[in-house]
RODREN-988476 format. One record per atom (N, C-alpha, C, CB): residue in one letter; atom name; z, y, x. Coordinates in Angstrom, 2 decimals. Atoms other than C-alpha are relative to their C-alpha. Glycine has a CB too. Example, Ala and Ser with C-alpha at 12.3 -4.5 7.8 and 13.67 -1.06 7.14 Angstrom:
// RODREN-988476
NODE;aa;at;up;north;east
NODE;a;N;0.00;-1.19;0.89 $
NODE;a;CA;7.80;-4.50;12.30 $
NODE;a;C;0.00;1.20;0.90 $
NODE;a;CB;1.25;0.03;-0.99 $
NODE;s;N;-0.06;-1.19;-0.82 $
NODE;s;CA;7.14;-1.06;13.67 $
NODE;s;C;0.73;1.09;-0.77 $
NODE;s;CB;-1.42;0.46;0.41 $
This chain:
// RODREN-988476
NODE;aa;at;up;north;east
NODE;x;N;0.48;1.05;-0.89 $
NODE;x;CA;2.80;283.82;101.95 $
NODE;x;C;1.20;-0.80;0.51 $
NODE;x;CB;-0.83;0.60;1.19 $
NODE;x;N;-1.37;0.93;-0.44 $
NODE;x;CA;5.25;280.62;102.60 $
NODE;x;C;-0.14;0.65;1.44 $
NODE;x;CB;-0.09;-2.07;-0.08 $
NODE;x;N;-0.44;0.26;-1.30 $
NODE;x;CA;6.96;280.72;106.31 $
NODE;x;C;-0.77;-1.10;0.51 $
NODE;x;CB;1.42;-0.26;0.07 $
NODE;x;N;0.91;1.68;-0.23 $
NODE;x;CA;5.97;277.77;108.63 $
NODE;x;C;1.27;-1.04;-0.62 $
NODE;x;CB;-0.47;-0.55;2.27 $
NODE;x;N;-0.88;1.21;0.12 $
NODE;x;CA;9.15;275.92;107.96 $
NODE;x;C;-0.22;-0.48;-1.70 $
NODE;x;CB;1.76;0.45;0.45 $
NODE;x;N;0.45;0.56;1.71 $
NODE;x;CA;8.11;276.02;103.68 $
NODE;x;C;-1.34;-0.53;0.53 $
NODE;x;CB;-0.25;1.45;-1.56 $
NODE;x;N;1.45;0.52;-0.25 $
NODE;x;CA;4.80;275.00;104.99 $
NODE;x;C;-0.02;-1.40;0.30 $
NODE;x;CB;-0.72;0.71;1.16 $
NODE;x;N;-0.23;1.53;-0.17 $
NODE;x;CA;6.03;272.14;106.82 $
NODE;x;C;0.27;-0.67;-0.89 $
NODE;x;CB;0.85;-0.35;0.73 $
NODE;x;N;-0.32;0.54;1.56 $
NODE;x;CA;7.97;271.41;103.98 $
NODE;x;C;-1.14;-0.68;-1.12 $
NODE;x;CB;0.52;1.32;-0.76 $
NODE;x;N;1.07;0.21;0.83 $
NODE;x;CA;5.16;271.43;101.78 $
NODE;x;C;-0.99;-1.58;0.70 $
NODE;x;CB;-0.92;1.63;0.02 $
NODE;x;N;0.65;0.74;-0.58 $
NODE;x;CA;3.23;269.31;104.36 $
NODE;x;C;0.59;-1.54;0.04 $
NODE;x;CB;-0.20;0.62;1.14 $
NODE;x;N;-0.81;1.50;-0.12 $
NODE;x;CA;6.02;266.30;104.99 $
NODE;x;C;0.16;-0.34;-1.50 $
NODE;x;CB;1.72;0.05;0.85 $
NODE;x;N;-0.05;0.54;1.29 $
NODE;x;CA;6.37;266.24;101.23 $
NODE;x;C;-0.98;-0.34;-0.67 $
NODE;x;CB;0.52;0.63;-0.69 $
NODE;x;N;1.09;0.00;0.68 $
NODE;x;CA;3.05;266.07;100.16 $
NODE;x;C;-0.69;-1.45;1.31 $
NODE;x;CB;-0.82;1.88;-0.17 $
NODE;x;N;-0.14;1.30;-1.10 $
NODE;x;CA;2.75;262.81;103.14 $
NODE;x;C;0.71;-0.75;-0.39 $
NODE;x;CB;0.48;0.15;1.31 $
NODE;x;N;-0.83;0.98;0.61 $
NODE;x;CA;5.69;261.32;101.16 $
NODE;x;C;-0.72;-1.10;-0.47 $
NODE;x;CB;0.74;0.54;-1.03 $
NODE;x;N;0.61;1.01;1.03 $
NODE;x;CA;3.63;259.61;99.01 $
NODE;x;C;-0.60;-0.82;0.20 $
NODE;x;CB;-0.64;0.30;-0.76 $
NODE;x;N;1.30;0.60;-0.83 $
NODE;x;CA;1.15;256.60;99.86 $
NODE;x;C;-1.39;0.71;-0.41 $
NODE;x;CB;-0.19;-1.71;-0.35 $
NODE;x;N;1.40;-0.16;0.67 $
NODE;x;CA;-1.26;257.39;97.39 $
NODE;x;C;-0.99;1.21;0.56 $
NODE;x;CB;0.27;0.29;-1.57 $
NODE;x;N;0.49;-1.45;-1.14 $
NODE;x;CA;-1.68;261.35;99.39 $
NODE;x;C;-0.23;-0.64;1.22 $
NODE;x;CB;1.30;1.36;0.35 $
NODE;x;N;0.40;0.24;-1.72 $
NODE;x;CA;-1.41;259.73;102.67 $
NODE;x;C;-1.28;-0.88;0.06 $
NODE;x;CB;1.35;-0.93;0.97 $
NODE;x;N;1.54;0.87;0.61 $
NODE;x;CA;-4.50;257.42;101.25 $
NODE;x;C;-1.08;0.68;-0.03 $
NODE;x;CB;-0.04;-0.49;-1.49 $
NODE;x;N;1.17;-0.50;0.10 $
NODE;x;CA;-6.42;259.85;100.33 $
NODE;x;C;-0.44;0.94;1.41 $
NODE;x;CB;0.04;0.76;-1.33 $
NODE;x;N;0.32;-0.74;-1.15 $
NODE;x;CA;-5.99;262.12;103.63 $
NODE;x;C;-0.52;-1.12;0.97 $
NODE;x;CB;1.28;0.86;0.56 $
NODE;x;N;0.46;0.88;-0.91 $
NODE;x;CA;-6.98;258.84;105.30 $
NODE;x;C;-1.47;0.06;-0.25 $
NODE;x;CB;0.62;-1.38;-0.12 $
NODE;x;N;1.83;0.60;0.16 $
NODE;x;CA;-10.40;258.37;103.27 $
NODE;x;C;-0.71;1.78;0.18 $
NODE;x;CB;-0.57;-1.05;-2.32 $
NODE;x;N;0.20;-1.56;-0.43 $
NODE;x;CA;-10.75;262.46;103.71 $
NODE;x;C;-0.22;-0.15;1.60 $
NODE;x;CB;1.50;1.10;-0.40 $
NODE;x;N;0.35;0.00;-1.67 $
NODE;x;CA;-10.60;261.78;107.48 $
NODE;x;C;-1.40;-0.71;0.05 $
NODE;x;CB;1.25;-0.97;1.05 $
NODE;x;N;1.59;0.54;-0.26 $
NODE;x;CA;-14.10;259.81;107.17 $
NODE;x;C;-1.11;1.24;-0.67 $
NODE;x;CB;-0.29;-1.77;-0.98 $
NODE;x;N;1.22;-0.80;0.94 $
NODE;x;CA;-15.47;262.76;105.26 $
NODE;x;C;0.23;0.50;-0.99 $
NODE;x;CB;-1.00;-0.65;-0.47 $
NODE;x;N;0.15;-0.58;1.51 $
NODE;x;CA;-15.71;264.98;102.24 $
NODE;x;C;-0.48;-0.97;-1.03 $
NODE;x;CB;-1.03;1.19;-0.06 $
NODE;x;N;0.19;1.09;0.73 $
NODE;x;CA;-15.32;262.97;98.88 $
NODE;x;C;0.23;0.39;-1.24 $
NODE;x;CB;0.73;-1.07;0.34 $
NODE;x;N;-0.51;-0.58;0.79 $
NODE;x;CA;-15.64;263.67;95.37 $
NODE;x;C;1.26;-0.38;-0.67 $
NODE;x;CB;-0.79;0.16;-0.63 $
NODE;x;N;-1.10;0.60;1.01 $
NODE;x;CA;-12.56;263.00;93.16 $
NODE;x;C;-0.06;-0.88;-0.80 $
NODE;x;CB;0.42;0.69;-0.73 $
NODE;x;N;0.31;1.33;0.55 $
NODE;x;CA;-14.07;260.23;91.67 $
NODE;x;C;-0.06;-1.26;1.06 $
NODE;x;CB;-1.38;0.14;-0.70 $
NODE;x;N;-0.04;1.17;-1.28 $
NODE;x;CA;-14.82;258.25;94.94 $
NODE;x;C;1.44;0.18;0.40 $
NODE;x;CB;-1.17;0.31;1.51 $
NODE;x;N;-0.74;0.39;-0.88 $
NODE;x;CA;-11.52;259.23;96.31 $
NODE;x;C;1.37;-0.88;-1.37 $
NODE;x;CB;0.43;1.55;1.17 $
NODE;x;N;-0.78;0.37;0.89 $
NODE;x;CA;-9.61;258.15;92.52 $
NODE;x;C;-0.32;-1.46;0.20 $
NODE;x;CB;-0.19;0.65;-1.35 $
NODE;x;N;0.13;1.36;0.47 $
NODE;x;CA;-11.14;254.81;92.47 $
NODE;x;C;0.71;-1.04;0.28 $
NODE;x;CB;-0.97;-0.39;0.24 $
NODE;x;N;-1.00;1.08;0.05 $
NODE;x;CA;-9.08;252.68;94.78 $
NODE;x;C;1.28;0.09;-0.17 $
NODE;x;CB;0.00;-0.59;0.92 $
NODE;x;N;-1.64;0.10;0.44 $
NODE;x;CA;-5.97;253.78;93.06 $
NODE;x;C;0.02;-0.34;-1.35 $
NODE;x;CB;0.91;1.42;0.17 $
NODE;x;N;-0.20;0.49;1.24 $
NODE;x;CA;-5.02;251.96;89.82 $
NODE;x;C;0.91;1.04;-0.89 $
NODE;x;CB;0.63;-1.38;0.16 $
NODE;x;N;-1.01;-0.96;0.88 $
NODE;x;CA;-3.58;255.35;88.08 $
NODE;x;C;-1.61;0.73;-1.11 $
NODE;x;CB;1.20;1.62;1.43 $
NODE;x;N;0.55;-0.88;1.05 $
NODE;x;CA;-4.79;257.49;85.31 $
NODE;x;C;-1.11;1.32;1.02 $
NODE;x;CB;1.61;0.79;-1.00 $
NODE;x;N;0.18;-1.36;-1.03 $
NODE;x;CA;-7.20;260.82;86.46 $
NODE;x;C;0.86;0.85;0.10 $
NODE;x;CB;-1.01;0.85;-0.25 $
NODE;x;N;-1.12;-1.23;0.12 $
NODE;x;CA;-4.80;263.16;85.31 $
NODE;x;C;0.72;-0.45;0.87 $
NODE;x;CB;0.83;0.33;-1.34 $
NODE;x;N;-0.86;0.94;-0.38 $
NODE;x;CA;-2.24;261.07;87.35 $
NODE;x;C;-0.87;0.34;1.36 $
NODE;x;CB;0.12;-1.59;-0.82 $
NODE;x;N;0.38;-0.21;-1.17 $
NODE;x;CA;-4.40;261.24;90.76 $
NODE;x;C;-0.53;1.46;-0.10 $
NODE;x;CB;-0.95;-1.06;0.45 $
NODE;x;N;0.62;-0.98;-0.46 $
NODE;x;CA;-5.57;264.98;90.21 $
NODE;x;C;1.50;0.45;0.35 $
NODE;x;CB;-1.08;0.85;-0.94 $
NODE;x;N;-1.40;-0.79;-0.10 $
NODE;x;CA;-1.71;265.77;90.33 $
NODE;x;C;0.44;-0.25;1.55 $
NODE;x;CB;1.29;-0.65;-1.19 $
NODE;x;N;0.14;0.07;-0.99 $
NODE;x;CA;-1.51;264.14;93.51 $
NODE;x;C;-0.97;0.75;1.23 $
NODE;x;CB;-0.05;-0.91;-0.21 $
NODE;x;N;1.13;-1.01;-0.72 $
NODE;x;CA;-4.74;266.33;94.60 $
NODE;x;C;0.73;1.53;0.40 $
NODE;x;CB;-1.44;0.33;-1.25 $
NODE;x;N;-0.57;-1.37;0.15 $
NODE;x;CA;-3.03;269.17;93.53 $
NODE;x;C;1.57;0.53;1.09 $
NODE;x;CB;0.39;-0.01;-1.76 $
NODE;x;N;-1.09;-0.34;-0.62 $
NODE;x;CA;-0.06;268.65;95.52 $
NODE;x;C;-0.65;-0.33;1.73 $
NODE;x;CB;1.44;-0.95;-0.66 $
NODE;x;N;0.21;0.15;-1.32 $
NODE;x;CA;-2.30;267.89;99.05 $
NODE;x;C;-0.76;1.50;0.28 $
NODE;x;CB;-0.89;-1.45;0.35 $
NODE;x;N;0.68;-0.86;-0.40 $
NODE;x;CA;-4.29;270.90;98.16 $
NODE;x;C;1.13;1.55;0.16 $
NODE;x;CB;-1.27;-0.03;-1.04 $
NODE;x;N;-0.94;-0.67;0.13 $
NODE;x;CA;-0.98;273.12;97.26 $
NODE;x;C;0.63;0.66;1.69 $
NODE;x;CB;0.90;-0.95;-0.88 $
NODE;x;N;-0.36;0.22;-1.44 $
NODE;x;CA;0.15;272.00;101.25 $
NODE;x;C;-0.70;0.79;0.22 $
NODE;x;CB;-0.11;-1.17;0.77 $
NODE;x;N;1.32;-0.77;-1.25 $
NODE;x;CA;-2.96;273.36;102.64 $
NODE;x;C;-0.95;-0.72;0.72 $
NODE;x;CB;0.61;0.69;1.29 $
NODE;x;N;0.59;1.38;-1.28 $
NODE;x;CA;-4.09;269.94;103.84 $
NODE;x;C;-1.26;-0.40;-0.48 $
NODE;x;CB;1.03;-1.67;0.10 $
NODE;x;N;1.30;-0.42;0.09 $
NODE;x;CA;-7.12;269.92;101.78 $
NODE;x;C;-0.32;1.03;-0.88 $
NODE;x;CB;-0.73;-0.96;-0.28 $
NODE;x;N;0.37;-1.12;0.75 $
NODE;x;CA;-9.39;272.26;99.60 $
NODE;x;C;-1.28;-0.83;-0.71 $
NODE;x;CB;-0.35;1.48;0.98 $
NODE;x;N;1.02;0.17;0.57 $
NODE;x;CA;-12.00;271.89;97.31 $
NODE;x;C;-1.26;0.93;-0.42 $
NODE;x;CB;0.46;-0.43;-0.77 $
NODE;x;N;1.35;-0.58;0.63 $
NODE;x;CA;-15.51;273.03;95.80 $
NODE;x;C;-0.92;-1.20;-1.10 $
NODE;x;CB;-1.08;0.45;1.49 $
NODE;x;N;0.63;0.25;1.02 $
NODE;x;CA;-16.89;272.72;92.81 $
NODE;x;C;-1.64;-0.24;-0.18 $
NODE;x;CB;0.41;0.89;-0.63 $
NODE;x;N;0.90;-0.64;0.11 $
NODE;x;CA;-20.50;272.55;92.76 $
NODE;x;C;-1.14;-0.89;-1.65 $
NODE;x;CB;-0.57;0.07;1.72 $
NODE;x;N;0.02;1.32;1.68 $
NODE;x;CA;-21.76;271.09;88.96 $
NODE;x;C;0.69;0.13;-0.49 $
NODE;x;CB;0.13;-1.50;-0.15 $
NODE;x;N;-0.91;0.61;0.54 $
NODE;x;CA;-19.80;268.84;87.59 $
NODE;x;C;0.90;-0.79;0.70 $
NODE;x;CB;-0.46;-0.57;-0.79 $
NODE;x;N;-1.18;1.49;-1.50 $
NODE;x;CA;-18.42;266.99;91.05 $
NODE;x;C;0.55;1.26;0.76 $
NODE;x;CB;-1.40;-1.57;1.78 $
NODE;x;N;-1.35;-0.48;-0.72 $
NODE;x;CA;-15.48;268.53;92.72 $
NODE;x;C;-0.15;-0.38;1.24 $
NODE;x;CB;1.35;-0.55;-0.52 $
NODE;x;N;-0.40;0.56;-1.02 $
NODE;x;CA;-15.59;267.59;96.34 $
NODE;x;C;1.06;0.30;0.51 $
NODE;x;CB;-0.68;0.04;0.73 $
NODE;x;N;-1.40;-0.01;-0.67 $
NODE;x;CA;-12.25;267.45;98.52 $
NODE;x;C;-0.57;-0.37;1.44 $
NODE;x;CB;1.27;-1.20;-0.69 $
NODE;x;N;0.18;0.63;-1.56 $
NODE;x;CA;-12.18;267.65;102.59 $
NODE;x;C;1.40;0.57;0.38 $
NODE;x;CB;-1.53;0.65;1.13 $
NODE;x;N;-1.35;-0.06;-1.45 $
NODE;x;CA;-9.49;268.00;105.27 $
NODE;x;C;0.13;1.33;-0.06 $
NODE;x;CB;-0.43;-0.53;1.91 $
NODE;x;N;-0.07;-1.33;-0.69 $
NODE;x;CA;-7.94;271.24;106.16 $
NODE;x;C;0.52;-0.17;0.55 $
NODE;x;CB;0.25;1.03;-0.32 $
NODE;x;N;-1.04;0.11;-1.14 $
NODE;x;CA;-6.87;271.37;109.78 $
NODE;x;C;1.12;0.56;0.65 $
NODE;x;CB;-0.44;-0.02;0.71 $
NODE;x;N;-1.56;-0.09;-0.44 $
NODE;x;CA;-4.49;273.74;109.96 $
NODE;x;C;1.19;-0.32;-0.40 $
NODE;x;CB;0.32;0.89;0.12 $
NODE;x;N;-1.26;0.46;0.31 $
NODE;x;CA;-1.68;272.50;108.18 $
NODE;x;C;0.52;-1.62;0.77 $
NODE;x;CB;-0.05;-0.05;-1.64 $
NODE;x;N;-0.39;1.08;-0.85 $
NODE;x;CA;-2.04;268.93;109.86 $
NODE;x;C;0.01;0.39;0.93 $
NODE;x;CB;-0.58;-1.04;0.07 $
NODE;x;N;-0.14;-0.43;-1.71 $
NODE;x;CA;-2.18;270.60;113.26 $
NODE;x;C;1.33;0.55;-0.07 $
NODE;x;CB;-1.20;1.28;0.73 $
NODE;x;N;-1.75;-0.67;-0.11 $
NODE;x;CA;1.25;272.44;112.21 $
NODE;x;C;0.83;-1.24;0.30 $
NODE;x;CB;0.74;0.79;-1.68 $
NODE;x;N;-0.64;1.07;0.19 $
NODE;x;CA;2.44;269.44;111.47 $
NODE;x;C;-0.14;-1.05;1.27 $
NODE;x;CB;-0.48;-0.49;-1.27 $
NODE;x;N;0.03;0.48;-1.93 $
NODE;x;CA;1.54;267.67;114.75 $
NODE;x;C;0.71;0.50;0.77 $
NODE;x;CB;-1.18;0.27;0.86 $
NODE;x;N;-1.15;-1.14;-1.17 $
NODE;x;CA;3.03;270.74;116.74 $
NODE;x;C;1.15;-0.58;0.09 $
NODE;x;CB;0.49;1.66;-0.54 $
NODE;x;N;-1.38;0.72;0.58 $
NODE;x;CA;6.22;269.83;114.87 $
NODE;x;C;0.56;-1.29;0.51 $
NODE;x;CB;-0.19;-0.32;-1.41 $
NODE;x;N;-0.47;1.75;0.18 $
NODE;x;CA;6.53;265.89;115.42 $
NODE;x;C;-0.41;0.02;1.86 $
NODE;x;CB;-1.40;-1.49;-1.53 $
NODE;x;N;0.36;0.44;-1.65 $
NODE;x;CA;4.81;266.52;119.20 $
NODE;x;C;1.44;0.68;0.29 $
NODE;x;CB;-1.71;0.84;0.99 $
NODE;x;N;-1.18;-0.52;-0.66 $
NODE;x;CA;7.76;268.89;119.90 $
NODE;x;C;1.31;-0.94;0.26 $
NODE;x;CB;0.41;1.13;-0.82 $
NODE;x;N;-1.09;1.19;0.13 $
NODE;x;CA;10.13;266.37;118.93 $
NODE;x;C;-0.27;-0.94;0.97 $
NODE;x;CB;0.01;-0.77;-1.38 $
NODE;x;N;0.02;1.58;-1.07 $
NODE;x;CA;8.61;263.57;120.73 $
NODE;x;C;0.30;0.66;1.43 $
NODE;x;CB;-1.89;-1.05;0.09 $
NODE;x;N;0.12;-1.08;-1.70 $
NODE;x;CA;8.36;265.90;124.07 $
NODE;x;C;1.94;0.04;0.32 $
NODE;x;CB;-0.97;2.52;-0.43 $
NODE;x;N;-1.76;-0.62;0.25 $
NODE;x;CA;12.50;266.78;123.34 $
NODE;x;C;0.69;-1.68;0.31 $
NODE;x;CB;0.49;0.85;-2.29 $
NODE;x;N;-0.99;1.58;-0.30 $
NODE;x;CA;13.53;262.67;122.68 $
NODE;x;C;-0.58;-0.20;1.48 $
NODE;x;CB;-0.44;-1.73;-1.28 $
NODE;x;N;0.74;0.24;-1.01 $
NODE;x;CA;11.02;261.84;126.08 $
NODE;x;C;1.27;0.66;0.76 $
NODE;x;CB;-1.60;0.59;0.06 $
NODE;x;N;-0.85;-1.55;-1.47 $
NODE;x;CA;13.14;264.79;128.08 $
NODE;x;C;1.96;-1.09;-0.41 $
NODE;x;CB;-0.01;3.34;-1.26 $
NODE;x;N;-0.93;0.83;-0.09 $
NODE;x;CA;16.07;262.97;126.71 $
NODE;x;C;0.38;-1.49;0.40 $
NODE;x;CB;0.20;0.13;-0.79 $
NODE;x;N;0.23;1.55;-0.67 $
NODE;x;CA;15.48;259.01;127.50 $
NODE;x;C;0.15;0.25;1.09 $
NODE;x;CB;-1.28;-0.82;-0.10 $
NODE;x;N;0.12;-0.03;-1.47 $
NODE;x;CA;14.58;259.94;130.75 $
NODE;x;C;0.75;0.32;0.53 $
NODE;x;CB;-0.74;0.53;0.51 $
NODE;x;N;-1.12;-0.60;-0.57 $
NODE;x;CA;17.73;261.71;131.30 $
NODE;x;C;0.63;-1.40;-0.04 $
NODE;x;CB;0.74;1.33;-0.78 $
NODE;x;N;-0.58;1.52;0.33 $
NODE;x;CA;19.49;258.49;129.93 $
NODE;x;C;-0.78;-1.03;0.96 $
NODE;x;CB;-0.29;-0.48;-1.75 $
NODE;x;N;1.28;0.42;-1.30 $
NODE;x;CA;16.88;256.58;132.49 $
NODE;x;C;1.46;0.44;1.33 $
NODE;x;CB;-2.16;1.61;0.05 $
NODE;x;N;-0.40;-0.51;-1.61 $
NODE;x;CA;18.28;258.56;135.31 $
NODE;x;C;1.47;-0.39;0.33 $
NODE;x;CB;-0.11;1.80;0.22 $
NODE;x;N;-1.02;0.23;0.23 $
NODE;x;CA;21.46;258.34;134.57 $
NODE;x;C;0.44;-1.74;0.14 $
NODE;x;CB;0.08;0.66;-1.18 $
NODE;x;N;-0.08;1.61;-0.41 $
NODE;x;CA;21.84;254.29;134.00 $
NODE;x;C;-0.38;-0.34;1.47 $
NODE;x;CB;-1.03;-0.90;-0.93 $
NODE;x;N;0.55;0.08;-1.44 $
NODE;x;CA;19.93;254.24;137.30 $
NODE;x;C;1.36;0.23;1.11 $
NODE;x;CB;-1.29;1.31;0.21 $
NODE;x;N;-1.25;-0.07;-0.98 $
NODE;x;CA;22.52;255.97;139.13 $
NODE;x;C;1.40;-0.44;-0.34 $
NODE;x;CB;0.20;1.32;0.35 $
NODE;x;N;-1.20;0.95;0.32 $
NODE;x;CA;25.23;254.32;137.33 $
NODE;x;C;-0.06;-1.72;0.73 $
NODE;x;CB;-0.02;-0.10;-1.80 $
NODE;x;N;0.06;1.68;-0.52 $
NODE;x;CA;23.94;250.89;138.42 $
NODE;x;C;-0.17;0.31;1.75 $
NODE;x;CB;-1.75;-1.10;-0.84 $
NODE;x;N;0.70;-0.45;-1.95 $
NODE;x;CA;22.76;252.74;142.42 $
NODE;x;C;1.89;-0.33;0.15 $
NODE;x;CB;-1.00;2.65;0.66 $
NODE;x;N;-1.56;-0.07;-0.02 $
NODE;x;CA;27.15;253.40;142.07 $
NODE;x;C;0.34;-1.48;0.32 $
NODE;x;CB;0.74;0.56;-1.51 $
NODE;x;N;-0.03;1.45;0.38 $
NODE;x;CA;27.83;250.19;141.00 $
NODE;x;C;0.09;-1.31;0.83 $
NODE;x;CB;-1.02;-0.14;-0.62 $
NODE;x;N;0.55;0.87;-0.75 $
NODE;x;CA;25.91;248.26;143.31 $
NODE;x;C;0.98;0.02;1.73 $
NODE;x;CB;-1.73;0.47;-0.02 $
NODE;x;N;-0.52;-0.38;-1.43 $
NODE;x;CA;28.03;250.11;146.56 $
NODE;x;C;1.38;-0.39;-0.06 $
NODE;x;CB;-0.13;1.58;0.41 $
């Protein structure tokens, strides 16, 4: 079983792409088969299942077969890791600005006397 940091990994790399970050967009309205979600991309199938293969690899979606149609939906925990991740950060620069904030402040309060 990957770590979280191969996970992330997996997750920011598999977001690289537009064509993945496309399809996790039309996945956010809903479960879709691989035909609805291939269409508005001008590639081959083979060519967009490889892209499937690398959102489903992440963890970010999954599929079921049922027939001959494949559907694809969202899986939330790997985008929720991945949130954690990018919120921590933002929370960390925030804690920093504001220091920088405080700071200019009392540089200019100095300043001013």
């Amino acid at each position: 079983m990957p770590n979280e940091t191969q996970s992330l990994d997996q997750v920011f790399r598999a977001l690289s792409h537009a064509t993945r970050r496309d399809v996790i967009e039309q996945l956010g309205r809903g479960p879709a088969s691989m035909t609805a979600l291939a269409e508005p991309h001008d590639m081959a199938l083979p060519s967009f299942l490889q892209h499937l293969q690398v959102l489903e690899d992440a963890g970010m979606i999954s599929s079921q077969k049922e027939g001959r149609v494949r559907t694809f939906q969202l899986e939330a925990p790997a985008l929720i890791s991945a949130e954690h991740w990018i919120d921590a950060r933002r929370r960390e620069w925030e804690k920093r600005l504001d220091q920088l904030d405080n700071l200019l402040i009392s540089l200019n309060e100095k300043q001013k006397t």
